[in-house]
C-alpha positions, 0 to 999 in steps of 0.5 A: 165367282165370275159368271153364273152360280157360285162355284159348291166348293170341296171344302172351305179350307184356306187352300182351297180358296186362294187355289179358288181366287186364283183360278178365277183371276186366270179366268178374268185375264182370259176373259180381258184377252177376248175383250181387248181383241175384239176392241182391236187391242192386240198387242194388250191382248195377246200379253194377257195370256201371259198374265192368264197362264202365271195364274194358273200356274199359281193356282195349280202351286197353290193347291199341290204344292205351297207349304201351309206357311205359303198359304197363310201369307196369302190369307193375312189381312193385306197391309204392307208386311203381308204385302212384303212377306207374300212378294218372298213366294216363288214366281212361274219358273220356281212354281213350276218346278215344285209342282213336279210330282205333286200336280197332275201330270198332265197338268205339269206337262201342259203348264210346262210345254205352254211355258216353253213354247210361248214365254220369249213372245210373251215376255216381248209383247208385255215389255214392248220386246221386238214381237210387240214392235215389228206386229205394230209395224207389220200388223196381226195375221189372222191367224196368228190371233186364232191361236192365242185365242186357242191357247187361251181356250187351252188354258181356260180348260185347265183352269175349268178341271180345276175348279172341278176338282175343287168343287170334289164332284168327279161327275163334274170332273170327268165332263171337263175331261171330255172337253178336248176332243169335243172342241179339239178344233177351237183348243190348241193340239194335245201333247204328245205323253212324254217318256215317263221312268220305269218304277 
């Protein structure tokens, strides 16, 4: 577990730990973010929200909606065939889609909004697109670093309500639910609840 004590898991379930490993990945590449923009890195640094996000993502997928056969790809001893059959699992748009229904709600509609509003620049400033260029070209306004790291801190409290639902203590739970407004001025704004259909 990064940082701290290890995390009491709900149980030890190979669902719950690759959810667990997951998470934690997504941390890390929160944590590489902060790090490469302090260097100054940022354009390293902004594309690792990208890589946080997609980790999340899949640690969401993974404990609601993977098929267990999905699970114990993940769980094989890595060699070259697990390496091969676990490249088959859906990326982030797929992902997305399947935890419809399963997830949360608002953990879908949070991974989908951040989705929609940042991919195009994430996907330029990981592959050297026009974003990465014209920053290089022009530099990095203040407060456009602000917000990645607000939205970084966005999905750093989804992946936190994550692990407190997989450590099963719903004291924990409902402290994580508390963390939006109390730091509302260092997270990204909340979503506006969508249309929800009439059952």
């Amino acid at each position: 577990m990064l940082g701290g004590d290890a995390l009491q898991l709900f149980d030890d379930s190979p669902r719950t730990l690759v959810a667990l490993s997951a998470a934690q990945t997504s941390l890390e590449h929160g944590t590489a973010l902060r790090v490469l923009l302090a260097q100054p890195l940022p354009t390293a640094g902004i594309s690792m929200m990208r890589l946080q996000h997609e980790a999340l993502t899949r640690a969401v997928w993974l404990l609601y909606a993977a098929s267990d056969e999905q699970i114990d790809r993940l769980v094989a001893t890595l060699d070259a065939a697990a390496e091969k059959a676990a490249a088959k699992l859906p990326m982030a748009k797929a992902m997305l889609d399947e935890i419809v229904g399963k997830a949360p709600h608002g953990a879908v509609e949070m991974l989908t909004h951040f989705k929609d509003v940042n991919a195009p620049a994430l996907h330029s400033f990981v592959h050297g697109g026009i974003h990465a260029i014209q920053r290089g070209l022009t530099g990095y306004p203040v407060e456009l670093l602000a917000n990645v790291v607000r939205s970084s801190n966005g999905l750093y409290t989804m992946a936190g309500m994550l692990l407190a639902i997989l450590s099963g203590d719903e004291a924990l739970a409902k402290r994580m639910s508390k963390i939006q407004p109390r730091f509302a001025d260092c997270l990204p704004p909340l979503i506006a609840p969508a249309a929800r259909p009439e059952t």
